[in-house]
C-alpha positions in Angstrom: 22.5 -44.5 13.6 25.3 -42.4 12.1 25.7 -43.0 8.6 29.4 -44.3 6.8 30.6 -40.9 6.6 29.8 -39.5 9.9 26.2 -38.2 10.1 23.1 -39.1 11.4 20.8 -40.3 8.8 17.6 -39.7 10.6 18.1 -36.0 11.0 20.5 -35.3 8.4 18.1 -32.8 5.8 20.9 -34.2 3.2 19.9 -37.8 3.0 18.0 -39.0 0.6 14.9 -39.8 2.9 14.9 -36.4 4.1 13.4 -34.3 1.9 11.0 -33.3 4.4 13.8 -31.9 7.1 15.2 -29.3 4.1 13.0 -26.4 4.4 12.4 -27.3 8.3 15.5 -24.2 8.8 13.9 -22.0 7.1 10.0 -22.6 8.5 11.0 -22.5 12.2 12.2 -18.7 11.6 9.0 -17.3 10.5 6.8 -16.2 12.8 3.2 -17.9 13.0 0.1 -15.9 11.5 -2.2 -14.9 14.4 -5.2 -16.1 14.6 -7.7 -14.6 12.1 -10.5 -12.2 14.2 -13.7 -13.4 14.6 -16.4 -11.9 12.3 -14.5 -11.5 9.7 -15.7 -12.4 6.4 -14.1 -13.4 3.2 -12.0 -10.5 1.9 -11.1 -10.0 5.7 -9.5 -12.8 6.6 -7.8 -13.2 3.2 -6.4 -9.7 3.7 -5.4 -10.7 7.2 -3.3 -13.8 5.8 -1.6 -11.8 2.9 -0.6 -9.1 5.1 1.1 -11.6 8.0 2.3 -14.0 5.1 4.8 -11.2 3.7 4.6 -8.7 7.0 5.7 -9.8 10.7 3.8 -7.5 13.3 5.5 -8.9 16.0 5.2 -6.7 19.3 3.1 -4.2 18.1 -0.3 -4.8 19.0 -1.3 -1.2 17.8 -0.5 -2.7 14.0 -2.7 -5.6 14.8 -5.3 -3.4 15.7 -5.4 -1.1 12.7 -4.7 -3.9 10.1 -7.7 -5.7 11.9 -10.1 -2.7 11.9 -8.6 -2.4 7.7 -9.9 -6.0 7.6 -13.7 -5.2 8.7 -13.5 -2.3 6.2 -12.4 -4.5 2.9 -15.9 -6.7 4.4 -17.9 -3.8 4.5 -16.4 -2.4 0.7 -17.0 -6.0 -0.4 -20.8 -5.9 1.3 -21.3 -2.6 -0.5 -20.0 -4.0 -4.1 -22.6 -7.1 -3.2 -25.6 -4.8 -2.6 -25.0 -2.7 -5.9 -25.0 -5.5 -8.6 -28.7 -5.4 -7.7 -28.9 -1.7 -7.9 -28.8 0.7 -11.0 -25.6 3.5 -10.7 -27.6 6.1 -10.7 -31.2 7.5 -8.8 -33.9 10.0 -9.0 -33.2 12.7 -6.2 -35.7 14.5 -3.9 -36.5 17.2 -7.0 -36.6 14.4 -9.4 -33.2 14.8 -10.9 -30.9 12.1 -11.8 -28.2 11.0 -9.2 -25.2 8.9 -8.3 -26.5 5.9 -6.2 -25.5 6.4 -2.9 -23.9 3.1 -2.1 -21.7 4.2 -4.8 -20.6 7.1 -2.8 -20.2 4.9 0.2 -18.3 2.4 -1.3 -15.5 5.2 -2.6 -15.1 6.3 1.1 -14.8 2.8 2.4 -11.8 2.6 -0.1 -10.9 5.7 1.0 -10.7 4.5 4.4 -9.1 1.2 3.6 -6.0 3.1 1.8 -5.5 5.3 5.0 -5.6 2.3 7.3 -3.4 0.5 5.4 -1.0 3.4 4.9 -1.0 4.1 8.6 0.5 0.6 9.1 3.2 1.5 7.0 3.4 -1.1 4.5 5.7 -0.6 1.8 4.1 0.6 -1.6 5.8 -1.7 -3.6 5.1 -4.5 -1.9 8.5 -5.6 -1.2 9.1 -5.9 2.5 13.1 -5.4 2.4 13.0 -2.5 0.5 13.9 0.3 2.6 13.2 2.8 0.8 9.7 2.2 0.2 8.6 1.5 3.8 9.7 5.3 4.5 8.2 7.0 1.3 5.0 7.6 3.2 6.5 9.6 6.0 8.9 11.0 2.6 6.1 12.6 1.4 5.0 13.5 4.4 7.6 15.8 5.4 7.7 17.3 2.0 4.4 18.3 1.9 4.6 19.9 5.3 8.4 21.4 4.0 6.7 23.1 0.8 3.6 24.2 2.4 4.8 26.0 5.0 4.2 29.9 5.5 7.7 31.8 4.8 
């Protein structure tokens, strides 16, 4: 049915009814979030949605498979965290002296891990995902590390 002035009033996003149709432009040009890998746990697949909610990894497979493995290690950190609220920071050692607990130590080179893993996807470090300048200051630094330490 076309409306008095010309337009279709079921599908015009301008008609009062139509509230629904306005953002239907804009939601057809993101690409969906894949499905979430299975045995993920919480943290997981909440890092899984906020990385594909601002980030598109469309066609490269070999991002999927290094945010997903980063995914499995935020569970593992958050497994780790889980187990030391029961445990006290520090332990005797083998000759009785005092130590740091090792899930403590674990738990710093799970994060260590997740920062690399996350880095080698390249996401910005700003978090914005237009900024051009930040997706490249990892390979930046990079290069100017291997420029300065190089033997003259």
């Amino acid at each position: 049915m076309l409306s008095p002035e010309g337009s279709n009033r079921l599908t015009d996003p301008n008609y009062p009814r139509n509230e629904a149709l306005k953002g239907a432009e804009t939601m057809a040009e993101t690409p969906p979030i894949p499905c979430v890998p299975r045995g993920l746990d919480k943290g997981g697949k909440a890092l899984w949605r906020s990385v594909h909610a601002v980030f598109g990894f469309t066609g490269e497979p070999h991002l999927l498979a290094i945010l997903e493995q980063a995914c499995r290690t935020r569970d593992e950190i958050d497994r780790l965290e889980a187990a030391m609220e029961r445990q006290p920071y520090t332990v005797l050692g083998s000759a009785k002296q005092v130590q740091v607990h090792p899930l403590v130590s674990e738990a710093r080179f799970q994060r260590k891990a997740l920062a690399e893993l996350l880095s080698r996807i390249g996401l910005p470090d700003n978090g914005d995902p237009d900024d051009p300048h930040a997706r490249h200051s990892a390979a930046g630094k990079k290069a100017a590390r291997a420029r300065w330490n190089r033997c003259y």
